[in-house]
Each structure stands twice: as structure tokens, then as C-alpha cells.
ZADRENDO-114018 format. One record per residue (C-alpha): residue in three letters; y, z, x. Coordinates in steps of 0.5 Angstrom, whole numbers, plus 500, padded with zeros to 3 digits. Layout:
pt aa->ala&north->Y&up->Z&east->X
...
***
This chain:
pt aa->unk&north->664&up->138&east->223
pt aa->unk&north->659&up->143&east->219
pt aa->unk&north->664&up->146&east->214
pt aa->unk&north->661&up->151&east->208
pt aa->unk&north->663&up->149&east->201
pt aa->unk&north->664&up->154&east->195
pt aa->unk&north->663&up->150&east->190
pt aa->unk&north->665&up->152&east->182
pt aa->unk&north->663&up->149&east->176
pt aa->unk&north->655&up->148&east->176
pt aa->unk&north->655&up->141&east->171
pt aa->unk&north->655&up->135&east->174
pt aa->unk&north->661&up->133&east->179
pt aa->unk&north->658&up->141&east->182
pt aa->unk&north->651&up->139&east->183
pt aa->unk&north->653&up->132&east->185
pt aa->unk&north->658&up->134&east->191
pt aa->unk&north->653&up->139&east->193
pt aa->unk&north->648&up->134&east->194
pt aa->unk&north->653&up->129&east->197
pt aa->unk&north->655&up->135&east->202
pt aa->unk&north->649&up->137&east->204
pt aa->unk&north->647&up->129&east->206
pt aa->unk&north->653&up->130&east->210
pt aa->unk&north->651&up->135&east->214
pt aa->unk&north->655&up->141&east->211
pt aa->unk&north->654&up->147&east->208
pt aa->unk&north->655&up->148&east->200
pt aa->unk&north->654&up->154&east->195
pt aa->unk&north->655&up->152&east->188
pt aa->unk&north->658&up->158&east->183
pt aa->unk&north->657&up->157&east->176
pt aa->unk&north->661&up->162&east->171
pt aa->unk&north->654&up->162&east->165
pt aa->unk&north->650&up->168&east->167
pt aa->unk&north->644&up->163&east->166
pt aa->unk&north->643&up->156&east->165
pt aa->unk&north->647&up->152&east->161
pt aa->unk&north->640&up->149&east->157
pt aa->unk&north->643&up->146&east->150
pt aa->unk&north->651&up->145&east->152
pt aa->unk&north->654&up->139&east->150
pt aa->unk&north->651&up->133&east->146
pt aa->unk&north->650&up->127&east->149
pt aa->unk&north->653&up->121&east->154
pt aa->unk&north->653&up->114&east->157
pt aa->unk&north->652&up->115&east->164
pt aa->unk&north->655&up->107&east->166
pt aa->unk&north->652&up->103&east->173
pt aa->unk&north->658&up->105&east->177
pt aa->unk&north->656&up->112&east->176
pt aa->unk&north->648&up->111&east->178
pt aa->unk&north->649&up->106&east->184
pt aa->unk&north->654&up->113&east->187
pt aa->unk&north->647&up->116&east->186
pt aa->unk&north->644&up->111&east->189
pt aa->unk&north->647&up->114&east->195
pt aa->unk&north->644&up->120&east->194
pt aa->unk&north->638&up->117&east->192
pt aa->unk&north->639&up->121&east->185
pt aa->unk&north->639&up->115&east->181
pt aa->unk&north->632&up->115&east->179
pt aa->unk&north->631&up->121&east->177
pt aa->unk&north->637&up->121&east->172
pt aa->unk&north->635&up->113&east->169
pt aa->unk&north->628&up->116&east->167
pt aa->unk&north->630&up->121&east->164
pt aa->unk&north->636&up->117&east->160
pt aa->unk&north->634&up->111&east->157
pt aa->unk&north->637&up->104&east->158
pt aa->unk&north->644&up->101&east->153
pt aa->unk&north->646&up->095&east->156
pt aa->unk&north->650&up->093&east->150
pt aa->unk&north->655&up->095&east->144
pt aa->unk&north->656&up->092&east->139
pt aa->unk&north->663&up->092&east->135
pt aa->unk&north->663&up->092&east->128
pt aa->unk&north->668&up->093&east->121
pt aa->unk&north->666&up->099&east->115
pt aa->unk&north->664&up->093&east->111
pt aa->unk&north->659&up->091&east->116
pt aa->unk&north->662&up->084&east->119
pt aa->unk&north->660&up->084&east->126
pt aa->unk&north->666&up->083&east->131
pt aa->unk&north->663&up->082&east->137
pt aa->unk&north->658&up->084&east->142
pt aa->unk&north->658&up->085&east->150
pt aa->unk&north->655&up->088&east->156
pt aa->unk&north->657&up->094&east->159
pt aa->unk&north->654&up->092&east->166
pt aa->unk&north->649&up->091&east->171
pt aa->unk&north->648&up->092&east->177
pt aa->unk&north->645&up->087&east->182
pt aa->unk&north->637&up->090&east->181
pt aa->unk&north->637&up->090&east->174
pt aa->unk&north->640&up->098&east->172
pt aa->unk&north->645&up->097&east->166
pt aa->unk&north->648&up->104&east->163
pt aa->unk&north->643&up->110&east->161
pt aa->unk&north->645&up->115&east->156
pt aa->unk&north->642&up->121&east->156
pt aa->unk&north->642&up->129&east->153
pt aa->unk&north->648&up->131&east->156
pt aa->unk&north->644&up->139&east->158
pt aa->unk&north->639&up->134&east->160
pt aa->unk&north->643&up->131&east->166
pt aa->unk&north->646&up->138&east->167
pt aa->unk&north->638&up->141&east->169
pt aa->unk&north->636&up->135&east->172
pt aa->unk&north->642&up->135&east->177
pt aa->unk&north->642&up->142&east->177
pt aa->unk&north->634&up->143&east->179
pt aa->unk&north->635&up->137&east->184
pt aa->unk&north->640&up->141&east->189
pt aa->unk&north->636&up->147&east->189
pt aa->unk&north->631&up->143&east->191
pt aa->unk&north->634&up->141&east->196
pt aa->unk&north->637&up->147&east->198
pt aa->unk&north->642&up->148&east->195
pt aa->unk&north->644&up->156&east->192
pt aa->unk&north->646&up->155&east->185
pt aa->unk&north->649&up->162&east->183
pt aa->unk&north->650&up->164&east->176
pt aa->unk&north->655&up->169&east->172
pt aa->unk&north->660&up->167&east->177
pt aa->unk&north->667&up->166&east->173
pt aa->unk&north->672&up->165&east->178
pt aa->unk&north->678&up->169&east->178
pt aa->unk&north->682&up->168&east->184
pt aa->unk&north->682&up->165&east->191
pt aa->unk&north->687&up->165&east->197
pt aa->unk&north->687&up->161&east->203
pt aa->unk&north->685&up->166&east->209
pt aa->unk&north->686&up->165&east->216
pt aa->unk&north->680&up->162&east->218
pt aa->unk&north->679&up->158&east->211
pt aa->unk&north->679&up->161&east->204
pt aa->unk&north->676&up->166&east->199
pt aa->unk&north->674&up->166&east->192
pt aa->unk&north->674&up->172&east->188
pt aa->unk&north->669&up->172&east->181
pt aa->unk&north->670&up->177&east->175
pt aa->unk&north->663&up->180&east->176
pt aa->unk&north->668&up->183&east->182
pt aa->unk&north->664&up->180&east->188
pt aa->unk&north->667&up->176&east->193
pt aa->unk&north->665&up->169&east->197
pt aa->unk&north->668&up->166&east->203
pt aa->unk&north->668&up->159&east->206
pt aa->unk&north->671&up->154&east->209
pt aa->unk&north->674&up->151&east->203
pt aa->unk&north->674&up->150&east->195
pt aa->unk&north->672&up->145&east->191
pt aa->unk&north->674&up->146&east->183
pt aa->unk&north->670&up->142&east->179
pt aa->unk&north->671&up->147&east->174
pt aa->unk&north->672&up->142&east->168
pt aa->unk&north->678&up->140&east->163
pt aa->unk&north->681&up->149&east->163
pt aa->unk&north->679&up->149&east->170
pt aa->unk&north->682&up->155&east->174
pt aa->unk&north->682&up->152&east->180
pt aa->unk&north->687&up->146&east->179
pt aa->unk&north->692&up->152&east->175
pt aa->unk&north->690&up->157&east->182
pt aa->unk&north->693&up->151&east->186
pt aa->unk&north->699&up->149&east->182
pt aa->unk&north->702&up->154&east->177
pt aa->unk&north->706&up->149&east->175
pt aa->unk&north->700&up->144&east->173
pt aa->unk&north->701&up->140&east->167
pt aa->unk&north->696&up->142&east->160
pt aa->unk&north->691&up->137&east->157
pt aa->unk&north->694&up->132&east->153
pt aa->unk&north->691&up->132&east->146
pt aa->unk&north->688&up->126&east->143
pt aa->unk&north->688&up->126&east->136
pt aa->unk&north->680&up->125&east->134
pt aa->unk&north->675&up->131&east->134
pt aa->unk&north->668&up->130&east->136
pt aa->unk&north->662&up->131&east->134
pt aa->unk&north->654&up->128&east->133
pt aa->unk&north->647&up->129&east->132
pt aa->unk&north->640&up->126&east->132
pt aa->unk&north->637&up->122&east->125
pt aa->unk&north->629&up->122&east->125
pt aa->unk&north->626&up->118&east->120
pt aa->unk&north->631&up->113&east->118
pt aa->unk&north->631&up->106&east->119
pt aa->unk&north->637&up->101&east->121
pt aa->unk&north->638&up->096&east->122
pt aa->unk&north->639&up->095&east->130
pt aa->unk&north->635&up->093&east->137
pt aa->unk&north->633&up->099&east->141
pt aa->unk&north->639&up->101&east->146
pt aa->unk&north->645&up->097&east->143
pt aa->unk&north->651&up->102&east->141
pt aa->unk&north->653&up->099&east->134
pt aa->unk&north->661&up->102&east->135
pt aa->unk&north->664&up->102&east->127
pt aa->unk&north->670&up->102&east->126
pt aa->unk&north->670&up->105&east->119
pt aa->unk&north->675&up->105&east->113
pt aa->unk&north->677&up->112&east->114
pt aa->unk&north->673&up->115&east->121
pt aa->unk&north->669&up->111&east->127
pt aa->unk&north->662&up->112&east->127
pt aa->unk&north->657&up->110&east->133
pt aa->unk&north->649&up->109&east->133
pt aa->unk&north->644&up->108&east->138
pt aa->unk&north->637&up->107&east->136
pt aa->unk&north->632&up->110&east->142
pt aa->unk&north->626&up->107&east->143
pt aa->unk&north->621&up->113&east->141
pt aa->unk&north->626&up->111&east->133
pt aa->unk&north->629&up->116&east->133
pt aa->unk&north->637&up->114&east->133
pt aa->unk&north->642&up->118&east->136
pt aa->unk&north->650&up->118&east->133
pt aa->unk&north->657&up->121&east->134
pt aa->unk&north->662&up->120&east->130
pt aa->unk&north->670&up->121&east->132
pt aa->unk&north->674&up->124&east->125
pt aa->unk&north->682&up->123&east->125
pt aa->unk&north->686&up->131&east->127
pt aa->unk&north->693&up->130&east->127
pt aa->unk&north->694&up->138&east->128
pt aa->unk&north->691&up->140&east->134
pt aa->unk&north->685&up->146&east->132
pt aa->unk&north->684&up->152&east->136
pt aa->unk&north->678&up->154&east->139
pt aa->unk&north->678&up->160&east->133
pt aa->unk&north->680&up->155&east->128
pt aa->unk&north->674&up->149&east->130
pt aa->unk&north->669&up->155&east->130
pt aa->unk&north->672&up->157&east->123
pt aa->unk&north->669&up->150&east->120
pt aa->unk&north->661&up->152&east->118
pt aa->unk&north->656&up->147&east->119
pt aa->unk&north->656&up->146&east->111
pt aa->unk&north->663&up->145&east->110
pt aa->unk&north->663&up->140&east->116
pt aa->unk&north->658&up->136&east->114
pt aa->unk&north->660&up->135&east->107
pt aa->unk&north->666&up->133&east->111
pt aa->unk&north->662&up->127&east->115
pt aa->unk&north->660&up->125&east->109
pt aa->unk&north->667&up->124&east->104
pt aa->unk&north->670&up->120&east->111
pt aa->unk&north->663&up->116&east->111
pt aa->unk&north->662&up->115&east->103
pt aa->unk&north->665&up->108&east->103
pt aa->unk&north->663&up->104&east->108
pt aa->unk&north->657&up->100&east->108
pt aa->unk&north->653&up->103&east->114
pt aa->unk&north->647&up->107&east->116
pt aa->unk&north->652&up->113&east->117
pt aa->unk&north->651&up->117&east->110
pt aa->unk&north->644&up->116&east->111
pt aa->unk&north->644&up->118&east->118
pt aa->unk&north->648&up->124&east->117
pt aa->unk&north->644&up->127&east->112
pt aa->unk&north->638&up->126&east->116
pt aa->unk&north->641&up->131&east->121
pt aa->unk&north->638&up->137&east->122
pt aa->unk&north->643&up->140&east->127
pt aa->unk&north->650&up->137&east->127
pt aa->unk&north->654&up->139&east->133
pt aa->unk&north->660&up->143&east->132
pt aa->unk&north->667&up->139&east->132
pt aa->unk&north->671&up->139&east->139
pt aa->unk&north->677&up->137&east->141
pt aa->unk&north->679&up->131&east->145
pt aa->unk&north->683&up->132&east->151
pt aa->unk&north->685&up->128&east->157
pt aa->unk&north->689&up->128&east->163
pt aa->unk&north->694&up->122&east->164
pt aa->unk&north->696&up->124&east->171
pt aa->unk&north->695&up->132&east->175
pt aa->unk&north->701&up->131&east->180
pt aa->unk&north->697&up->137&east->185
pt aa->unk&north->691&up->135&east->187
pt aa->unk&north->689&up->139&east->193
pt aa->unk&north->692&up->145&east->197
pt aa->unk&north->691&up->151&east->202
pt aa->unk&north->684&up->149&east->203
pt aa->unk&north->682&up->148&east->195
pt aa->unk&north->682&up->142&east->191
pt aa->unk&north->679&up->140&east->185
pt aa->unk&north->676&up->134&east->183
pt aa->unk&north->671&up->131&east->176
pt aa->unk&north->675&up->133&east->169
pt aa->unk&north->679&up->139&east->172
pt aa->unk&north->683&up->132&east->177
pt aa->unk&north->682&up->127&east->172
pt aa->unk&north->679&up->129&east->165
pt aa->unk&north->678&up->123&east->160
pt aa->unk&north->676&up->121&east->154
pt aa->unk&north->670&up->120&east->152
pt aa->unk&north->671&up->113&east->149
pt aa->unk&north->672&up->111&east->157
pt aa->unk&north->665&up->112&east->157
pt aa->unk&north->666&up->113&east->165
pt aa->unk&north->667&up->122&east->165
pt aa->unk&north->661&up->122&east->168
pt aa->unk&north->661&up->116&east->173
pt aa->unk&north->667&up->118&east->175
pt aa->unk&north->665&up->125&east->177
pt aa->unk&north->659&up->122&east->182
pt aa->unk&north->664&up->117&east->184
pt aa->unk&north->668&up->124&east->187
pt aa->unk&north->663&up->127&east->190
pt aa->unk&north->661&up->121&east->195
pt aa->unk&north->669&up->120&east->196
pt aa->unk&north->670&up->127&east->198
pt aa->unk&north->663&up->128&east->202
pt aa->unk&north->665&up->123&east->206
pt aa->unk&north->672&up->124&east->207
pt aa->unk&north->670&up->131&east->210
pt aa->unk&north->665&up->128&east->214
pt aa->unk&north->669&up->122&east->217
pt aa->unk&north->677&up->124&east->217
pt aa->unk&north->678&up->130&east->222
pt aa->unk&north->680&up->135&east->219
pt aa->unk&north->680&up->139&east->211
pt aa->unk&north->688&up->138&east->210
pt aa->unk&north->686&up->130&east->213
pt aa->unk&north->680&up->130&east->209
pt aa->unk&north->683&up->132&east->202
pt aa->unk&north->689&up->127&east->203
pt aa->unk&north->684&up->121&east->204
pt aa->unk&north->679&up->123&east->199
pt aa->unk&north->686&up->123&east->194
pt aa->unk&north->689&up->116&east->197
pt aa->unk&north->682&up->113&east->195
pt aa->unk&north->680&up->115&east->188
pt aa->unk&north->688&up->117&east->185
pt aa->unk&north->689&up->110&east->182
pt aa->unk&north->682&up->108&east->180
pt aa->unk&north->681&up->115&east->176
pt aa->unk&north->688&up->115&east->173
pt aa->unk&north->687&up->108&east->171
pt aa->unk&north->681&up->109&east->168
pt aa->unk&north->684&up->116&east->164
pt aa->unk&north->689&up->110&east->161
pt aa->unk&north->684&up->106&east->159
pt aa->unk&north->680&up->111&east->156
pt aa->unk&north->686&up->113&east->151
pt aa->unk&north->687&up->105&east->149
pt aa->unk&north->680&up->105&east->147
pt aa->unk&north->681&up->112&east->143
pt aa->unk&north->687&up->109&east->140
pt aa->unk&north->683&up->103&east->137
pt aa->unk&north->679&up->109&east->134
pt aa->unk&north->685&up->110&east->129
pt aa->unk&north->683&up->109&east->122
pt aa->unk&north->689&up->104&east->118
pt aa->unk&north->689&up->099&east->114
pt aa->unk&north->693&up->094&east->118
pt aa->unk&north->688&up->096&east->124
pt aa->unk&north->682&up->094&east->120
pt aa->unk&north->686&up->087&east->119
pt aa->unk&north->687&up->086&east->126
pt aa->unk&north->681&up->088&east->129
pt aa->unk&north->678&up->081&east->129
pt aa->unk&north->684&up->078&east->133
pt aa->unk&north->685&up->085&east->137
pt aa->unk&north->677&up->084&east->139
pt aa->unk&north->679&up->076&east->141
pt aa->unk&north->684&up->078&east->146
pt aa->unk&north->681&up->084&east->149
pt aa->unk&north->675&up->078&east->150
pt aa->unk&north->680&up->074&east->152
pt aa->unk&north->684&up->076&east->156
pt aa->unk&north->682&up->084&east->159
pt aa->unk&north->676&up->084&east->164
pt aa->unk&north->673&up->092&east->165
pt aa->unk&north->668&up->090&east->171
pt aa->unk&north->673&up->094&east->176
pt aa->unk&north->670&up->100&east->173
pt aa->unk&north->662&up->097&east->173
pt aa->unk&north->662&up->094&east->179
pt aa->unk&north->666&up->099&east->184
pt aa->unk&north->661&up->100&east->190
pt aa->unk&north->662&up->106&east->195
pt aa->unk&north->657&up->105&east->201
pt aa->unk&north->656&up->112&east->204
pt aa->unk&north->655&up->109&east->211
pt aa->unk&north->661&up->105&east->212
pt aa->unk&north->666&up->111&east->215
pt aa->unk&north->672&up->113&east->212
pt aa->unk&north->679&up->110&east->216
pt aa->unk&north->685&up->115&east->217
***
């Protein structure tokens, strides 16, 4: 059945969906709440295989890994330089490993695909409200107009007002006490191969940097909040001041940080971290909500992205297999709640492990000998979905 999707939120799991449902034969229309393209939000990301081999399905995976470039490593590192350990972060059977990329690069790419393909992208549509009707649902925009469709789709991000227009009651945004913030150094020298994430577990604050290919390094640092900061309070901290506060966290570890800090032009303003540790309501009265407005995670996950593409593939096929939207929206939930919950928890223990200390900075070596030794991550690398094989009741 041909069903036509209102789709909200047009940065990755938007386009994403739009694409898989435009493969399945449906009729989707992305609503984006940015009057324009959102071109330089966000730093950037790393995008793991199991997110391009859901794109691979889409054929969409190329046009992303071109644009990215290959990290198929990290490495694990003390404030003073000892090396913990190194492992891969995937593979898929053809060789593609983890990209990262520009986070408003990724948006444009997926973004001028799906129109491409067909796909209407409307912007300056913050939606408001929606209300099932009697032969499907309509979704009202603070502009004033109106739209209508079958069904709705809130992949609206962490403050999506869809998951609150499904449930009232749903749950905040857990806040996770590390702030981010990030940049890109050119003309310092490390010492580091081209795609290895050296992750660095500094004395008062983690640090991370990859070296690109083109010598430029791109690097994020994830400094300790206890106090949650509102958005007025985050946009308080001028540029100067934040940088000099980058500096004093870094001053006494033995890494390229300093340097790479004071190499930067333009250091990403901070932002909090949040993630969802389950959000009971899915799916009602024909709306339902998916990417980080369902599951949010944190960064340290390294899946936000993937999992976002692995939605859109679930949610297409479950509406073009089961035979109703109701049959559609429960199957779609059976198949991704445990795997996406699972993945949030892994994301909080690995940004737990960010807390600076001095007992931690003493256990990392065996805490990073047990996790070699006794935890195996490739359930989130090597989760295929087959878009042929059709979705069972």
C-alpha cells in the first residue's frame, strides 16, 4: 500500500527515511523547521559501517564515504602519553570501515540526494501540533499552514515535539555531565597515522584527535559539567573565555592538545550532553517518532548517526510488508527498541569512562585489559538489515 509520509526534521534520519520510503513505493514530504539550509550546524561525526551498510540498501553509501574520510582505528591513551591500547572500530566484508565526516556536510549530501530523488524538502516549517483525523493525520506548522498525510514521522532530534505530541507524560532527556565542543588545527604536526582516533584520557578532561589525510587534524574535547547549563548560560561563555578554559583543563598533559587548541580558528561553542535511557511511547494516532527523538544517545557511542539509518530501512520496511500503519509502527518497535536501548547504555558507560579522577587515571590499564578481554562490541558493527527479505507479523 502507497502511504504519504509527513516527515519532520530534515537532518539525517529525515532524508534517510524519506529515501527508504520513496524505495518502497511510498509518498514522502520532508519538513524542516530552518527557514534555509542548515549549512555549518554541528562539528563533525563518525559514521560506523553498520550505518553504511543501512545505506548501502538505499545505495547511498558511497556518495557519503567520498565525502568522509576512512577511521578504522582508535587508539587509547593516558594524559602522559602511555599508549592503553588500539582496536578496530569495524569492517564490512568489502573493506568499508567507519568514515567521519562534517556533520553539515553529511546533512547537505543526504539532503540534495532525496531531492534528487524526488523527494519535497520544505523549510521554515516548525511544526506545532498534529491530531490524528479520520482518514489519516494532519500536521500544523508555526508559519500558520497546514499539511496532511497518511502518517507522521517525528525525526525531530533530542527536543522533538513530536514525541511530547505523542506522549504528554514522556520522559526529559537525561543529562550526562561532560559538555562538547571541537575544531579543526592546521599546520601542527602530530604524531599520528592518517585515520587512527587517538582518544586521551587526560588528568582533568578527555581529549580526542584524528589526523586527516589533506594534514589537517580534526579534534573534540568533552570537559566535565557537573551543573547542568542552559542554553543562555552555554551561549554566555564567549569564544575567549572558553578557549582559555580549554587550555587550563589541557596545560598539564603531555599531548598535542595545547597546540592543537591554539591552532584553531574557530572552536565550536560548547553544548551539553544528553541521552535517552528508554522513552516508553513510541508510536500513537498514526505519528511516531524515531532517530534521537526515540532514542537519543551520546556521542561516545559513536552510533547516533548509524542508528538513525538503521531506523529509516526498519520503518520502510515495516510499512511496505506489514498490512496495516498500527501493524507497521508495532513491528517496526519489536525490531529496533532492544537494540537501540542497548546501544544508549553502551554509550553512557563509554562517557562514563571519560570522568577525569586520579583512581580512574590508576585503573585505566586494567579497566582497558577487561574491556579487551571480556566485552565484544561487533553486535553494533556487524548488524546487517536485508531490505529484500520481507518483515513477518
Amino acid at each position: 500500500m502507497t502511504y504519504k509520509a509527513l516527515i519532520i526534521g530534515g537532518g539525517i534520519a529525515g532524508p534517510v527515511t524519506a529515501m527508504a520510503l520513496r524505495q518502497a513505493g511510498m509518498d514522502p514530504v520532508v519538513y524542516e523547521a530552518y527557514p534555509r539550509d542548515a549549512n555549518g550546524v554541528g562539528a563533525f561525526l563518525t559514521l560506523a559501517v553498520n550505518g553504511l551498510d543501512a545505506l548501502r540498501a538505499l545505495d547511498l553509501h558511497t556518495l557519503v564515504r567520498d565525502k568522509g574520510f576512512d577511521t578504522p582505528t582508535i587508539a587509547l591513551l593516558t594524559g602522559g602519553g602511555r599508549r592503553l591500547a588500539e582496536f578496530p572500530t569495524g569492517a564490512l566484508p568489502d573493506g568499508t570501515v567507519t568514515q567521519t565526516i562534517m556533520r553539515a556536510t553529511l546533512y547537505g549530501a543526504l539532503r540534495d540526494e532525496a531531492r534528487c530523488r524526488g523527494v519535497p524538502v520544505e523549510h521554515g516549517k516548525r511544526l506545532v501540533d498534529a491530531e490524528r483525523t479520520a482518514t489519516g493525520v494532519v500536521a500544523r506548522f508555526a508559519d500558520g499552514s497546514e499539511a496532511e498525510g497518511d502518517l507522521l514521522i517525528g525525526a525531530d532530534g533530542l527536543r522533538s515535539v513530536t514525541r511530547g505530541l505523542i506522549d504528554p507524560a514522556a520522559p526529559e532527556a537525561r543529562y550526562v555531565p561532560l559538555l562538547n565542543t571541537g575544531g579543526i588545527a592546521r599546520g601542527v604536526a602530530v604524531d599520528a597515522e592518517p585515520g587512527v582516533f587517538q582518544m586521551i584520557f587526560g588528568r582533568r578532561c578527555f581529549f580526542a584527535y584524528i589526523l586527516h589525510p589533506d594534514g589537517a587534524v580534526w579534534w573534540f574535547a568533552n570537559p566535565p559539567q557537573a551543573k547542568e547549563l542552559s542554553r543562555a548560560e552555554l551561549a554566555a561563555i564567549s569564544p575567549e573565555a572558553w578557549r582559555a578554559r580549554l587550555l587550563d583543563l589541557f596545560g598539564r598533559d603531555a599531548t598535542p592538545a595545547v597546540r592543537l587548541i591554539e591552532a584553531t580558528d574557530d572552536i565550536a561553542a560548547p553544548w551539553s550532553t544528553y541521552d535517552f535511557p528508554s522513552v516508553p511511547t513510541w508510536h500513537r494516532d498514526r505519528m511516531i517518532i524515531i532517530g534521537d527523538a526515540a532514542h537519543a544517545m551520546s556521542p561516545a557511542a559513536g552510533q547516533g548517526a548509524a542508528m538513525a539509518m538503521e531506523d529509516a530501512l526498519v520503518l520502510a520496511k515495516c510499512l511496505r510488508d506489514l498490512e496495516s500503519i498500527d501493524a507497521a509502527f508495532a513491528g517496526y518497535e519489536r525490531l529496533r527498541r532492544e537494540r537501540v536501548e542497548r546501544t544508549v547504555a553502551q554509550g553512557k558507560r563509554n562517557g562514563d569512562g571519560k570522568a577525569p579522577g586520579l583512581l580512574l587515571r590508576l585503573l585505566l590499564p586494567l579497566v582497558f585489559k577487561l574491556k579487551r578481554d571480556t566485552e565484544d562490541l561487533t553486535w553494533m558493527w556487524e548488524h546487517h538489515i536485508d531490505w529484500e527479505s520481507p518483515v513477518g507479523v
